[in-house]
C-alpha positions in Angstrom: 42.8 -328.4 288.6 42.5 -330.1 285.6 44.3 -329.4 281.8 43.1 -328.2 279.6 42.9 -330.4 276.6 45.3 -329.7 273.5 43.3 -328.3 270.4 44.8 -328.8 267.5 45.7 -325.4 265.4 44.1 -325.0 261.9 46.1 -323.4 259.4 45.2 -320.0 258.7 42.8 -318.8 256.2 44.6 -317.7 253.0 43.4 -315.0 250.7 44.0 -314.0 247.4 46.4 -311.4 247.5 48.7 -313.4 250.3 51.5 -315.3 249.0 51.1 -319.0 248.5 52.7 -320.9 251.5 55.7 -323.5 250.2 56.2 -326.4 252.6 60.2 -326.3 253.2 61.5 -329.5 251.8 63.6 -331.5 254.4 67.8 -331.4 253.9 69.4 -333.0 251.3 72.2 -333.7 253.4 72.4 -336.2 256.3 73.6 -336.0 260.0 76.8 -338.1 258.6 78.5 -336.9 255.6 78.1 -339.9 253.2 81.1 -341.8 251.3 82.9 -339.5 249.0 83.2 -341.8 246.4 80.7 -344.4 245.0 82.1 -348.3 244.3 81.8 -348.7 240.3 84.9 -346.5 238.1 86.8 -344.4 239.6 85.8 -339.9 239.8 81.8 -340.5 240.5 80.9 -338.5 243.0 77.5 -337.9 244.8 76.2 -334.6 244.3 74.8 -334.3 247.9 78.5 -333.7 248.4 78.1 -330.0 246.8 74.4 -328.9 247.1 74.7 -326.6 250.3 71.6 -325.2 249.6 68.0 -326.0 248.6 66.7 -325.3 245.1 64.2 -323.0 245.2 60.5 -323.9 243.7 59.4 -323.3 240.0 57.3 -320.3 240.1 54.3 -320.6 237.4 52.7 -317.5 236.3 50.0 -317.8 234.1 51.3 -319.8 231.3 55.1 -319.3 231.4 56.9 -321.9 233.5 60.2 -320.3 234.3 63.5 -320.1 232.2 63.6 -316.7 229.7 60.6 -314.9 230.4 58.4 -313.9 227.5 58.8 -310.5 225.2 56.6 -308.2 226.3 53.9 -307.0 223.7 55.5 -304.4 221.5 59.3 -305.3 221.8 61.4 -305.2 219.2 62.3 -308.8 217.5 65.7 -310.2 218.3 68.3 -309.6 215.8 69.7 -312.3 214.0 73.5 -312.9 215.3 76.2 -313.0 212.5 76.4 -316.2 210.3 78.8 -318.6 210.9 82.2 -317.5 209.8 82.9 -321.1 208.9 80.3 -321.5 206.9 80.1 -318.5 204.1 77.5 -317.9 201.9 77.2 -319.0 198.4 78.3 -315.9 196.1 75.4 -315.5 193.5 76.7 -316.7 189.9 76.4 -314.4 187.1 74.3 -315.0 184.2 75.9 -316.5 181.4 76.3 -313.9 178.1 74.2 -314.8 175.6 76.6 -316.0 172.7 76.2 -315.1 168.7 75.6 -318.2 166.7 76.7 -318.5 162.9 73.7 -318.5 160.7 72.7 -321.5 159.4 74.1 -323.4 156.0 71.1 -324.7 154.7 72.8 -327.0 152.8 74.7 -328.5 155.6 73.6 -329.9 158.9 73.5 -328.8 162.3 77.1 -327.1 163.9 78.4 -325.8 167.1 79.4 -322.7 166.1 83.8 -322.0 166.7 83.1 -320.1 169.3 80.1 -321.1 170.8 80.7 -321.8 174.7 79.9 -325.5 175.9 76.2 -326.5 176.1 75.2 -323.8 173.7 72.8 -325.6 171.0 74.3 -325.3 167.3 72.0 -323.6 165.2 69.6 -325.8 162.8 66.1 -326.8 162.0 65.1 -330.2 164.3 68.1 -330.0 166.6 68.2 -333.3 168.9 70.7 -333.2 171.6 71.8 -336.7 171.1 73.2 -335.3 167.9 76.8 -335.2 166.9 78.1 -332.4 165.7 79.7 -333.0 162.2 83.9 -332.9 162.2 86.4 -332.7 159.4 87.5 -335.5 158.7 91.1 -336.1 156.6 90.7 -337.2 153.2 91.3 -341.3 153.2 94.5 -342.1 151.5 94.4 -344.4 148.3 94.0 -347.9 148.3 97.0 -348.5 146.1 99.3 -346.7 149.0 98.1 -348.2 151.9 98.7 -351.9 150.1 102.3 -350.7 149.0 102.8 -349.5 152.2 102.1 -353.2 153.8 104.0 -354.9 151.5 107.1 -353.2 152.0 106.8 -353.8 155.6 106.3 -357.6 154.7 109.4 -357.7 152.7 111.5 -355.9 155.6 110.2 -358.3 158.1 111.3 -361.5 155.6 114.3 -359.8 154.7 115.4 -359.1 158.6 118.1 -361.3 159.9 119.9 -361.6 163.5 116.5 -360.5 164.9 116.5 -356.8 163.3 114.9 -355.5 160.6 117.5 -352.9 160.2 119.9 -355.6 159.1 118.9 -357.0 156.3 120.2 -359.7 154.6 120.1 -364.0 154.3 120.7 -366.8 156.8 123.5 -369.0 155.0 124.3 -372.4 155.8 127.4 -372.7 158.0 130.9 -372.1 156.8 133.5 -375.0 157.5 136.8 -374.3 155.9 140.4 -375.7 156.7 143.0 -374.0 158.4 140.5 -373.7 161.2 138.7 -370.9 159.2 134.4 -371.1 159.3 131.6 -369.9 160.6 128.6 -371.3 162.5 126.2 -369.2 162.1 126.8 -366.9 159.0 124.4 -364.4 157.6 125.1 -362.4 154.5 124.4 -358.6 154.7 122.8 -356.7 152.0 122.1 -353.8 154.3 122.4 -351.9 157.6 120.2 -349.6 158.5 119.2 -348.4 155.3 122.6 -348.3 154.3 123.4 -350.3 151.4 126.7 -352.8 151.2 128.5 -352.9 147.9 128.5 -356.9 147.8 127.1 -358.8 149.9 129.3 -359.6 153.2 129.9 -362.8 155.1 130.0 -362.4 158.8 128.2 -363.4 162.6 125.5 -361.7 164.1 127.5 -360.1 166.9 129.5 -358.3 164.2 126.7 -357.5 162.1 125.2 -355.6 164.7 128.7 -353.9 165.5 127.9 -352.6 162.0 124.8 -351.5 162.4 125.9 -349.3 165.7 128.5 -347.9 164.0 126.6 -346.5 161.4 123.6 -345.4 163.6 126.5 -343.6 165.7 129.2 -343.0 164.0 129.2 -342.8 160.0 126.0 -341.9 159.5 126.3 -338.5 162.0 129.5 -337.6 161.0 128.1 -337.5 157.4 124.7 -335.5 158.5 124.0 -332.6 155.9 127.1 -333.6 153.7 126.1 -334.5 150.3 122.7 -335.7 151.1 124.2 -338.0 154.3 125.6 -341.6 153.7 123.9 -343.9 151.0 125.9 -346.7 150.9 129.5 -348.5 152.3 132.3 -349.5 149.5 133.5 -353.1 151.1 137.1 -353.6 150.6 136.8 -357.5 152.6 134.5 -359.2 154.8 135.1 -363.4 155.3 138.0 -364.7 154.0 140.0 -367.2 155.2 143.2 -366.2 155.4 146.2 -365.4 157.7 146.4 -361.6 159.8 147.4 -359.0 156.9 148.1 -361.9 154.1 151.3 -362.7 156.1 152.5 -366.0 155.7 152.9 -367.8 159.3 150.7 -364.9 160.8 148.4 -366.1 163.1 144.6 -366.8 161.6 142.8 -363.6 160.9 138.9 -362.4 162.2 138.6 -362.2 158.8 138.3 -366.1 159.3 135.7 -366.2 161.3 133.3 -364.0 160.3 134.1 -361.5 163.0 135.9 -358.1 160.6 134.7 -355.9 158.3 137.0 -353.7 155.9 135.7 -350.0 154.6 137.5 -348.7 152.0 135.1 -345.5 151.0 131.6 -343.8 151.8 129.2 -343.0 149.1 126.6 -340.0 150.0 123.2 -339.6 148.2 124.1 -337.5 145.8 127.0 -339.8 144.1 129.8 -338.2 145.9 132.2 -340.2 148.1 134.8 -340.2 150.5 137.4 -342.8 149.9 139.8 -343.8 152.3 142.7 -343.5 150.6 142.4 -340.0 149.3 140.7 -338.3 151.7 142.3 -339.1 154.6 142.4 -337.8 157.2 138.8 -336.1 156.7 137.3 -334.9 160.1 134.6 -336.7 158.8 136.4 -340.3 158.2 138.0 -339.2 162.0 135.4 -338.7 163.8 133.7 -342.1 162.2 136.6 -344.0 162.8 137.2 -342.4 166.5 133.5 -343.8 167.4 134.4 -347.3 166.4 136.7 -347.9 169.5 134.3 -349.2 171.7 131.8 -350.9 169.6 134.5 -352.9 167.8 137.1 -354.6 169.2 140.0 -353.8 166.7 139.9 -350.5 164.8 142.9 -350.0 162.4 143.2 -347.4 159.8 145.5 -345.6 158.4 148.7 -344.8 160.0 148.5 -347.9 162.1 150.7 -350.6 161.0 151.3 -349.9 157.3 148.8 -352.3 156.6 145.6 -350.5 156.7 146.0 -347.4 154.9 143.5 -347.5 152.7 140.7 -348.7 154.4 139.2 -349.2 158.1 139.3 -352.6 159.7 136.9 -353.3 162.2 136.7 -356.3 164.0 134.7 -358.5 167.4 137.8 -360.3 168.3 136.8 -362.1 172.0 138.9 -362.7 175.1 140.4 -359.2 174.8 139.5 -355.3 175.3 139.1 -352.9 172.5 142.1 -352.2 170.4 142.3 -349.1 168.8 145.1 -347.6 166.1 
C-alpha cells in the first residue's frame, strides 16, 4: 500500500476578533554561554549574559505606541509639582514712592531737590539728562593771598639748609682755625622749626638736626599751653674755639668743632621766659632737659659739674654713648 503524500498545512484563517499571532523570536542566548568579558577596557560585559527572558512585542493601539498611555477624555490635568527649592522665585519689588520736589526758583536753574532719591528728575523747564546739577562752590580766595602764600614757600625752600626746611639758615664756607679747632661743613642757624635763635649759631648738620629734635620733642612740648608755647631760644655759645669749660690745658672742647650748643633761657610768645639760671629746676626746664639724653650726646646742666649752672650744654660728641648730668 502506498503513502499517502505529505500535504502541506495552511495556516488557519484569522478573523477579526482573534488575537493577532506573534511569531516567537528565536533565543538570545546560545547553546554555549559566550565569554564573560569582551577584549577592549576592562568591566564590558555582553548583555546576553543577563537577558533570561524575551522582550515582549510593542503593542500598537490605534495611535498610541506604548510607554504612558493617554488621559482619558474628561480627566483632570496633572498638577504642577512644587518648584525647585533651589531655585526660588523672584519676590515682586515694590513701587517706588513718589517723592515731593521743591518748586522751582525761576531765577535759578534746574536742581535735584535735598531730598530727592537717585534718578528722580530736578524740577525745571527744558530739563536734559545730560545736565549737571549746579553745586556750591567756595568763594575763590584773593589773588594777593595765594601769590603771598607762594612766596613764602619760595623763601623757606632758599632759606632751608642740611636738607630741611625746618632749619633754616646759611651754608658758610669752612671753618679752619689753629689749635685743631674748625669746621668742614658749617651752616649758620637762624631757625629751627619755627623757633627763632637769638644770634645766629655756628655748627654741623648732625648737630643742627640734634636741635631741631629736641625742640620738636622736647622744648617745644614741655612748653605746650604755657605762655603762648616757645617762640624763641636765648644762645648762651655755639662755635668757639676754645678748650673744655675755658680750662687751660683741658682737652679741645665740641664747642670747637661745631658739634655743642649752649641754652641759657626760653622765650614764650607772649614775652615771658624761662631762664636757666633763675628758674631752675622748673619741671618744665626738667622735663626739656631729661629728653635731651638720647638725642645729644653730652647733656650738662645745672648741678653737674659746677660748670653749667646757668645754661644747658648739648653736644654730638662721636666715638662714645650718651652722657648725661
Amino acid at each position: 500500500m502506498l503513502a499517502a503524500p505529505d500535504v502541506p498545512q495552511l495556516p488557519p484563517v484569522l478573523t477579526a476578533d482573534d488575537p493577532p499571532v506573534i511569531a516567537r523570536q528565536p533565543p538570545l542566548i546560545d547553546a554555549e554561554p559566550p565569554e564573560e568579558h569582551l577584549p577592549g577596557p576592562p568591566q564590558v560585559v555582553r548583555a546576553e549574559r543577563y537577558m533570561t527572558e524575551v522582550p515582549e512585542p510593542p503593542v500598537f493601539v490605534g495611535e498610541w505606541q506604548g510607554g504612558v498611555p493617554p488621559a482619558r477624555p474628561g480627566a483632570e490635568p496633572p498638577r504642577r509639582g512644587l518648584p525647585d527649592p533651589g531655585r526660588p522665585r523672584p519676590r515682586p519689588q515694590a513701587p517706588e514712592d513718589p517723592v515731593a520736589l521743591l518748586p522751582p526758583d525761576p531765577d535759578a536753574p534746574p536742581a535735584y531737590a535735598p531730598d530727592a532719591r537717585p534718578g528722580t528728575l530736578p524740577v525745571g523747564p527744558e530739563y536734559s539728562v545730560f545736565a549737571v546739577a549746579r553745586a556750591i562752590l567756595p568763594v575763590p580766595r584773593p589773588a594777593s593771598v595765594v601769590d603771598r602764600a607762594e612766596q613764602v614757600q619760595v623763601e623757606i625752600a632758599r632759606g632751608q639748609v642740611c636738607g630741611d626746611p625746618a632749619i633754616q639758615g646759611e651754608v658758610v664756607a669752612p671753618v679752619r682755625d689753629s689749635g685743631g679747632c674748625g669746621v668742614e661743613e658749617p651752616v649758620q642757624i637762624r631757625s629751627i622749626d619755627g623757633v627763632t635763635l637769638s644770634e645766629g649759631s655756628l655748627m654741623d648738620c648732625t648737630t643742627a638736626e640734634a636741635l631741631l629734635r629736641w625742640v620738636r620733642e622736647g622744648a617745644r612740648p614741655a612748653l605746650e599751653g604755657r605762655g603762648g608755647g616757645l617762640a624763641s631760644l636765648q644762645i648762651a655759645g655755639h662755635y668757639a674755639c676754645r678748650p673744655r669749660d675755658n680750662q687751660a690745658g683741658a682737652r679741645m672742647s665740641e664747642h670747637g668743632r661745631g658739634r655743642a650748643i649752649d641754652v641759657g633761657a626760653l622765650v614764650l610768645a607772649d614775652g615771658s621766659q624761662l631762664t636757666i639760671a633763675e628758674d631752675w629746676p622748673d619741671p618744665a626746664l626738667t622735663r626739656m632737659h631729661q629728653v635731651a639724653c638720647g638725642i645729644f650726646s653730652t647733656t650738662l646742666g645745672p648741678g653737674s659739674d659746677g660748670f653749667h649752672e646757668d645754661h644747658l650744654h648739648y653736644d654730638t660728641a662721636q666715638g662714645r654713648g650718651p652722657y648725661c648730668r
